[in-house]
BASE-973737 format. One record per residue (C-alpha): residue number from 1; x, y negated, z. Coordinates in Angstrom, 3 decimals. Each point is the difference from the previous one (the first is absolute). Layout:
<atoms>
+-----+----------+----------+----------+
! num !       c1 !       c2 !       c3 !
+-----+----------+----------+----------+
! NUM !        X !        Y !        Z !
...
+-----+----------+----------+----------+
</atoms>
This chain:
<atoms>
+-----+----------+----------+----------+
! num !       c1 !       c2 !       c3 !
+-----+----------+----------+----------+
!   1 !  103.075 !  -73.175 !  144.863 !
!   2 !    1.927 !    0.638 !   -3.233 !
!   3 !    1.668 !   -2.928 !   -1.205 !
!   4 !    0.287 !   -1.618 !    3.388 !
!   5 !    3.986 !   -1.169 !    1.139 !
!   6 !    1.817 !    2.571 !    2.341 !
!   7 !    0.524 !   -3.047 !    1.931 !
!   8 !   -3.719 !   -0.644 !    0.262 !
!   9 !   -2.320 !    2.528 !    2.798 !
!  10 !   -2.265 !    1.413 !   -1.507 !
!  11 !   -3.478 !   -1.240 !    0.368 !
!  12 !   -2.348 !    2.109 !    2.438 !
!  13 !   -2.881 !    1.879 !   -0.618 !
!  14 !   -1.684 !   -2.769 !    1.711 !
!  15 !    1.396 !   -2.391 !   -2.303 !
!  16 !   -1.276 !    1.236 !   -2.907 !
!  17 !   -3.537 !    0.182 !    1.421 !
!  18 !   -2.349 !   -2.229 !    1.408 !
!  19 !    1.356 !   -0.894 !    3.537 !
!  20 !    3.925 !   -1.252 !    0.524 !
!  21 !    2.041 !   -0.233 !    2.524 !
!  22 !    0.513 !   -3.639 !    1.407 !
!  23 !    2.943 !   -1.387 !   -1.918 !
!  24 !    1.642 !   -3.675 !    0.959 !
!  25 !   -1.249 !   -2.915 !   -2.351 !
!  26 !    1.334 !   -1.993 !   -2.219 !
!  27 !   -0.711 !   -3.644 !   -1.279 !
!  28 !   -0.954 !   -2.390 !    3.262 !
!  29 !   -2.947 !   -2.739 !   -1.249 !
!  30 !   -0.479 !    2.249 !   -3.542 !
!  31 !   -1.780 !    2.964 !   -0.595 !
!  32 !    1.797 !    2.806 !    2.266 !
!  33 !    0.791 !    3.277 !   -1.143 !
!  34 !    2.041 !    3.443 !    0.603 !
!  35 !    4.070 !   -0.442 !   -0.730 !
!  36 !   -0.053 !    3.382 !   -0.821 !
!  37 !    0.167 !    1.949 !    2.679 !
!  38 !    3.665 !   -0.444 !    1.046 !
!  39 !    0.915 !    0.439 !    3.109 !
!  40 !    0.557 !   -3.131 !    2.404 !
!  41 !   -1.574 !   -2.120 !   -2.866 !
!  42 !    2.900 !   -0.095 !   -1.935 !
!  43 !   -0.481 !   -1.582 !   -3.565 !
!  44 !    0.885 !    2.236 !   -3.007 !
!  45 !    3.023 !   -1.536 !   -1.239 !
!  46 !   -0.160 !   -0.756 !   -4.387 !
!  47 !    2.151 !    3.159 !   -0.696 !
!  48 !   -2.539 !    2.365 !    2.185 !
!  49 !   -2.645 !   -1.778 !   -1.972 !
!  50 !    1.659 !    0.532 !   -3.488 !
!  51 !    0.981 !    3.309 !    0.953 !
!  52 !   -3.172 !    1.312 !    1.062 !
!  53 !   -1.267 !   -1.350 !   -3.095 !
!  54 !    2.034 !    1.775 !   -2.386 !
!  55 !   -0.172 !    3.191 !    1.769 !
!  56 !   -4.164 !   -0.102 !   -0.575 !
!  57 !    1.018 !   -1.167 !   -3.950 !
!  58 !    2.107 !    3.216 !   -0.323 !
!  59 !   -3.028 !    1.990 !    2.280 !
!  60 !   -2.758 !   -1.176 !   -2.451 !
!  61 !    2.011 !    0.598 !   -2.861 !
!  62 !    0.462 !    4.073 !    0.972 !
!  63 !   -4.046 !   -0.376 !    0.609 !
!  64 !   -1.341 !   -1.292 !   -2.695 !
!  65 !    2.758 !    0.730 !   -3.048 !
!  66 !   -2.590 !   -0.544 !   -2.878 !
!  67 !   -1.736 !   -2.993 !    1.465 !
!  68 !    2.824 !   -2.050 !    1.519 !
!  69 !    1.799 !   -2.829 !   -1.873 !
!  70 !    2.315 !   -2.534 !    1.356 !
!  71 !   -0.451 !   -3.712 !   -1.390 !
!  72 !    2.817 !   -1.550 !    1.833 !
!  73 !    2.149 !    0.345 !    2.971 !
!  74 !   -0.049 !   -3.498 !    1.258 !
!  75 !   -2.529 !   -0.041 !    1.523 !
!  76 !   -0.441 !    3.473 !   -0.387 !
!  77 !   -3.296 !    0.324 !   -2.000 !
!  78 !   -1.373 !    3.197 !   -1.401 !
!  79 !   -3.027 !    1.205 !   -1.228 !
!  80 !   -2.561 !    3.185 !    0.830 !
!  81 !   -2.352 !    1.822 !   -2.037 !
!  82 !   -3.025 !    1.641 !    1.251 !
!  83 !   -2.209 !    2.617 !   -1.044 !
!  84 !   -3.020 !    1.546 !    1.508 !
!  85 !   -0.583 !    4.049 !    0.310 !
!  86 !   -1.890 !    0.789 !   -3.359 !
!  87 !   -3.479 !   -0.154 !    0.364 !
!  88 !   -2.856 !    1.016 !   -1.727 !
!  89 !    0.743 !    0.528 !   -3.983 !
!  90 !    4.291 !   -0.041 !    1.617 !
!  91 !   -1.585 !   -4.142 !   -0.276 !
!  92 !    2.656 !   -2.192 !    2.171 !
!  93 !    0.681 !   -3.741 !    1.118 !
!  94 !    3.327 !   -0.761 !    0.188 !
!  95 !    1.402 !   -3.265 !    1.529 !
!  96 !    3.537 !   -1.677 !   -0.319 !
!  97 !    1.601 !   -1.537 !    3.684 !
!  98 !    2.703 !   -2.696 !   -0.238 !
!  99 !    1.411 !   -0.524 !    2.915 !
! 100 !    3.321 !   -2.865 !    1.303 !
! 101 !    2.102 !    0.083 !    3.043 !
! 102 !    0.027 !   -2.490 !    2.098 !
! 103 !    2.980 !   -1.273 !    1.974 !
! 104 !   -0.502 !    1.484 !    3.568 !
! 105 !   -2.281 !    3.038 !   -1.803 !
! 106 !   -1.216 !    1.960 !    2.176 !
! 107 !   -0.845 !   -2.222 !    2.545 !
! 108 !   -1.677 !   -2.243 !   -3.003 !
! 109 !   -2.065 !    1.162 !   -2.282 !
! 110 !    0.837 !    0.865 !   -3.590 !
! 111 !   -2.047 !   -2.117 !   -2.408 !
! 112 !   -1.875 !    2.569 !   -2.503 !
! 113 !   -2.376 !   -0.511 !   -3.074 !
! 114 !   -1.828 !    2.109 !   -2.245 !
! 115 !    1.100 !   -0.532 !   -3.321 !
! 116 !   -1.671 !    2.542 !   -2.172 !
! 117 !   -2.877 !    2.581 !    0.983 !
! 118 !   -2.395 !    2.546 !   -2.166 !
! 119 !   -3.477 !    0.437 !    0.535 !
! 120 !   -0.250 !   -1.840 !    3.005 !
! 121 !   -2.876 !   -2.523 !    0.374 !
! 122 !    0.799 !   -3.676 !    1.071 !
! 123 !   -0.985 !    0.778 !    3.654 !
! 124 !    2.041 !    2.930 !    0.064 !
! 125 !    2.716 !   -1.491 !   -0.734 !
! 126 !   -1.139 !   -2.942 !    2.740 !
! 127 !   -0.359 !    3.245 !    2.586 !
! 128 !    3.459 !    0.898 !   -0.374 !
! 129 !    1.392 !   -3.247 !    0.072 !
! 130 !   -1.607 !   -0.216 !    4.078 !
! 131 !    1.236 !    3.462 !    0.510 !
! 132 !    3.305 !   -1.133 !   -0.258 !
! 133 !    0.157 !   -2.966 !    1.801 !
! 134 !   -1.627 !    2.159 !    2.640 !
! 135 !    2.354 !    2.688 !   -0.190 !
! 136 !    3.069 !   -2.429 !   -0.138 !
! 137 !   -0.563 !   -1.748 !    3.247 !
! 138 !   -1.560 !    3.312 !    2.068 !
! 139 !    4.119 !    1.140 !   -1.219 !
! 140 !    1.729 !   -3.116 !    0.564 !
! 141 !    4.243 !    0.752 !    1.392 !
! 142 !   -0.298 !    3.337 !   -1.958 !
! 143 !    0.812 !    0.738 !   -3.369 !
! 144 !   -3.379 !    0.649 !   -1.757 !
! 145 !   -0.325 !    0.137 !   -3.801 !
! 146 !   -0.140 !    3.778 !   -0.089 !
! 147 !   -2.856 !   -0.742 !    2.897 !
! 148 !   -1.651 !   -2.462 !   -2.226 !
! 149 !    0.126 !    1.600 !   -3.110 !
! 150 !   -1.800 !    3.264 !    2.229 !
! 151 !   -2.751 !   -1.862 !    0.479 !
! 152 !   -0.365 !   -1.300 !   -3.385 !
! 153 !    0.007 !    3.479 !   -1.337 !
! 154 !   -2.543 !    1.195 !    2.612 !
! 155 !   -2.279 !   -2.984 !   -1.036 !
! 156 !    0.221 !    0.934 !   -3.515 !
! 157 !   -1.140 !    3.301 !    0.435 !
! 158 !   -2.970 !   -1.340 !    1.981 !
! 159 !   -0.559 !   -1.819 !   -2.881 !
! 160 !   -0.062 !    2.772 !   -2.462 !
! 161 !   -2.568 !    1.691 !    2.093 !
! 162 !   -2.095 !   -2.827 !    0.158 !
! 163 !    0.243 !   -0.269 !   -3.755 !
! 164 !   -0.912 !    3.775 !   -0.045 !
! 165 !   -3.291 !   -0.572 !    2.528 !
! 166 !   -1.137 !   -2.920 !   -2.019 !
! 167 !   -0.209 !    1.825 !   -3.040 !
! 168 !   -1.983 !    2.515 !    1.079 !
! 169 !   -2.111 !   -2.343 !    2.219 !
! 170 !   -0.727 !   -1.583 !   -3.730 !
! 171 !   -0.217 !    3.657 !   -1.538 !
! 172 !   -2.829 !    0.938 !    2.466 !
! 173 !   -1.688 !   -3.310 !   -0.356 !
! 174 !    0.100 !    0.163 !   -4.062 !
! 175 !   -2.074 !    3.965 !    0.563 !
! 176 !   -2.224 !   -2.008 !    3.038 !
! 177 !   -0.904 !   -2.298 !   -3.249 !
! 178 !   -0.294 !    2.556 !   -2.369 !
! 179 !   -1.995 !    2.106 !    2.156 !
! 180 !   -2.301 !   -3.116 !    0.701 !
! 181 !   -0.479 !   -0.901 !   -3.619 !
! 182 !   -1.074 !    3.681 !   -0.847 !
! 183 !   -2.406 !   -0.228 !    2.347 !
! 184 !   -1.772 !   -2.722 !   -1.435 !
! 185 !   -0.348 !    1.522 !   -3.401 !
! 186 !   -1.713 !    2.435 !    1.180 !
! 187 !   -2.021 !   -1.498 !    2.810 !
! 188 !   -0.333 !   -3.260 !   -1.585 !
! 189 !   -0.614 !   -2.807 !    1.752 !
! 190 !   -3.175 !   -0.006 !    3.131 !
! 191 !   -2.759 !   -1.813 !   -1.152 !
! 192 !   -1.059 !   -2.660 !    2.185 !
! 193 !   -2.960 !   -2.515 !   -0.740 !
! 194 !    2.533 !   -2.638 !    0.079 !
! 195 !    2.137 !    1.213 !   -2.898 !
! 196 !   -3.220 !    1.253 !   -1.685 !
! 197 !   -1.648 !   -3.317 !   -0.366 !
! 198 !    3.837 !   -1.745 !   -0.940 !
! 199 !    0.153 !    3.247 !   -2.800 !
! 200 !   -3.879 !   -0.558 !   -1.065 !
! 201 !    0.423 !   -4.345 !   -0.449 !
! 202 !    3.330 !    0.968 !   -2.096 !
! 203 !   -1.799 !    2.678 !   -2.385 !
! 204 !   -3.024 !   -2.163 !   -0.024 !
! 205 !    2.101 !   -2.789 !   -1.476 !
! 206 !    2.086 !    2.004 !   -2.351 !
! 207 !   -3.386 !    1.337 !   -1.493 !
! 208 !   -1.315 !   -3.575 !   -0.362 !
! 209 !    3.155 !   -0.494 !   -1.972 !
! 210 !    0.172 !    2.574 !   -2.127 !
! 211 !   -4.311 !   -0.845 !   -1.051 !
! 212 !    0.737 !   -3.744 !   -0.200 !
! 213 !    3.334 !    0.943 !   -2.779 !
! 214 !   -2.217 !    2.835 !   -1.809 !
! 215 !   -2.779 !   -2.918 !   -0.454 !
! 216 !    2.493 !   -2.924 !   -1.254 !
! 217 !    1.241 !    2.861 !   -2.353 !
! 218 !   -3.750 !    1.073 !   -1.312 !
! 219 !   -0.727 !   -3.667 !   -0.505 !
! 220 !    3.006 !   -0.754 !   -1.443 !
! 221 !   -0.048 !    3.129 !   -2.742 !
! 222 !   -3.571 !   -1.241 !   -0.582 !
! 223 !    0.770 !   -3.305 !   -0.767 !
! 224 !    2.773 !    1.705 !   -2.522 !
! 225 !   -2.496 !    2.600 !   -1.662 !
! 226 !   -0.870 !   -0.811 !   -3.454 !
! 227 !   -3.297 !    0.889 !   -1.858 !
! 228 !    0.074 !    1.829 !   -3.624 !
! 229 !   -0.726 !   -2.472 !   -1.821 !
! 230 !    2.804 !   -1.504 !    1.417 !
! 231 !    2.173 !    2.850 !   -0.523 !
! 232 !   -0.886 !    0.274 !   -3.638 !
! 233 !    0.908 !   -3.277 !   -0.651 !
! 234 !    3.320 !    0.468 !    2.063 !
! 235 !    0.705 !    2.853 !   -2.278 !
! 236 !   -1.590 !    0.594 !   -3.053 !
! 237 !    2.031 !    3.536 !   -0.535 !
! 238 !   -2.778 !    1.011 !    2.284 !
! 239 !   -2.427 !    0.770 !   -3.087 !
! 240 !    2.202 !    3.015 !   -1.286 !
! 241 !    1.356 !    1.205 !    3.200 !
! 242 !   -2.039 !    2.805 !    0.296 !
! 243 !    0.168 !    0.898 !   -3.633 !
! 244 !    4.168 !   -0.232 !    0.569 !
! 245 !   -0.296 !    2.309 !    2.949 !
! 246 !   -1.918 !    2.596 !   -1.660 !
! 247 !    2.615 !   -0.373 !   -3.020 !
! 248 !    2.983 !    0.354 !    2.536 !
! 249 !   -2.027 !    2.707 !    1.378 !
! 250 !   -0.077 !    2.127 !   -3.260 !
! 251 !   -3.426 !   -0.500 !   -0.438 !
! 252 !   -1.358 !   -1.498 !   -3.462 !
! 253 !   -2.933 !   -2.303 !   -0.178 !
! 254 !   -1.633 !   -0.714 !   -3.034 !
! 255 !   -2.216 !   -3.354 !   -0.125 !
! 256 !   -3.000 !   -0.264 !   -2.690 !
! 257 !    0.293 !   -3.497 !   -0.586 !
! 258 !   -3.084 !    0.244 !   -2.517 !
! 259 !   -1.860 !   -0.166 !    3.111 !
! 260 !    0.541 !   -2.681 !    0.776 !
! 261 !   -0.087 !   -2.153 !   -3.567 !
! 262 !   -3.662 !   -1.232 !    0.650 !
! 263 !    0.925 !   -1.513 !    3.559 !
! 264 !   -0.634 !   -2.906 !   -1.452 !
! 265 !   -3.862 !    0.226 !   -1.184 !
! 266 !   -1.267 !    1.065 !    3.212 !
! 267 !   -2.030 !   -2.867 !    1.955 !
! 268 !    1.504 !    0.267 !    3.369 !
! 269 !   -0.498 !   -1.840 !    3.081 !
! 270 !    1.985 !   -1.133 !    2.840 !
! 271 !   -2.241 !    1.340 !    3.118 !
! 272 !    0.606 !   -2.803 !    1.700 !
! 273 !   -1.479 !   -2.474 !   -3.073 !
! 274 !   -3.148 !    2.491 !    0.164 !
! 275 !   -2.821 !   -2.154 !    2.491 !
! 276 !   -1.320 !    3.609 !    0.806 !
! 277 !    3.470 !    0.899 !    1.601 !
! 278 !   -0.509 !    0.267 !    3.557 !
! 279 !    3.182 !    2.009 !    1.787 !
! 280 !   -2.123 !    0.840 !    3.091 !
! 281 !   -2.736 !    2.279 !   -2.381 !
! 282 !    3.026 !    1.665 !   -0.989 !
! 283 !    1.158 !    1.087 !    3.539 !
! 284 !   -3.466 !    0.861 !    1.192 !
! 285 !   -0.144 !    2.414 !   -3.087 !
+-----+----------+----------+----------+
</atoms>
């Protein structure tokens, strides 16, 4: 692999897959794992470990020259940016790795973190976080970053097309609605006895309502209207209004008050003082 030490093999086909060849163990009474694949079970010494890891530095580096930047050399730290294949609308989600050496890296693993991302939901960013732990021990005694930042990209761009499906999952359920709702303006609503009788108590109780207001408001403007006598005496304009209209109107009355200078020697009678009066001969004339 690129990046590995000349004095390193280099891993198998094997290796990089699912099944390895048995290697010898290290660690008696802890957790065991591969030294690396030397042979005999000789340990790396620190300068094959130091030197295998800045070979991968200056192997990333040529790989990724836009997204690569070194934080420090001791420990070697460095971080990785991300980016998914554009997707629909060129929309992408973009992650940033940080990953640290360890001592005996490769045969630990490095630490790693996500410290920024872009568009990424919480448990995407949880989903990549497994992959590489997962990916980081299935690699253990090889170098790996360019392995584990692979599978990062490859899980990004299953993300973009899962952004991509659920969109137009919610596209064709938005029409499903739409499609739904036009169907009930036309077709209404089936009429079932049930909802017949709930519709009939409701309209039968906003048309008792509606009587019971129109009555209050009959007796109330009853109570409120006022005779002419009454009005008269409210207003006493009301004698010449009709002579003041006409006036406005353009139209001039003349009143012969002579007629009315012997008003005052005529014998009249209130009907009502008159013991003849009786109103019901009047209506039956």
């Amino acid at each position: 692999m690129k990046g590995t030490s000349p004095k390193s093999p280099k891993p198998s086909t094997a290796e990089r897959g699912g099944a390895r060849p048995a290697q010898p163990l290290c660690g008696a009474g802890r957790r065991r794992r591969a030294c690396g694949g030397r042979a005999g079970g000789r340990r790396r010494a620190m300068t094959d470990y130091s030197e295998e890891q800045r070979n991968e530095v200056e192997a990333l580096q040529s790989i990724y020259p836009d997204s690569f930047t070194v934080l420090s050399e001791k420990p070697t730290t460095f971080t990785i940016t991300v980016t998914s294949e554009a997707g629909e609308n060129d929309e992408t989600v973009q992650t940033t790795l940080k990953f640290t050496y360890r001592e005996k890296y490769p045969d630990e693993t490095p630490l790693y973190e996500i410290v920024s991302q872009e568009n990424l939901e919480d448990n995407d960013v949880t989903d990549i976080i497994k992959l590489l732990e997962q990916q980081a021990e299935e690699n253990l005694g090889m170098v790996m970053i360019f392995t584990l930042v692979s599978a990062v990209q490859e899980k990004l761009n299953e993300i973009v097309d899962q952004i991509k499906t659920r969109r137009e999952e919610e596209k064709k359920q938005k029409e499903r609605e739409a499609e739904e709702e036009e169907k009930q303006r036309f077709h209404g609503t089936p009429v079932t006895i049930e909802n017949f009788l709930n519709w009939k108590a409701k309209f039968d109780a906003e048309l008792l309502e509606i009587k019971r207001k129109k009555m209050k408001e009959d007796e109330q403007a009853g109570k409120n209207k006022l005779s002419g006598k009454q009005l008269f005496e409210m207003d006493h304009n009301l004698d010449t209004s009709d002579i003041q209209f006409l006036e406005e109107a353009g139209n001039s009355v003349e009143v012969d008050e002579s007629l009315f200078q012997e008003m005052d020697d005529l014998e009249l009678e209130d009907e009502e003082d008159d013991p003849d009066y009786n109103p019901v001969n009047l209506d039956s004339d």
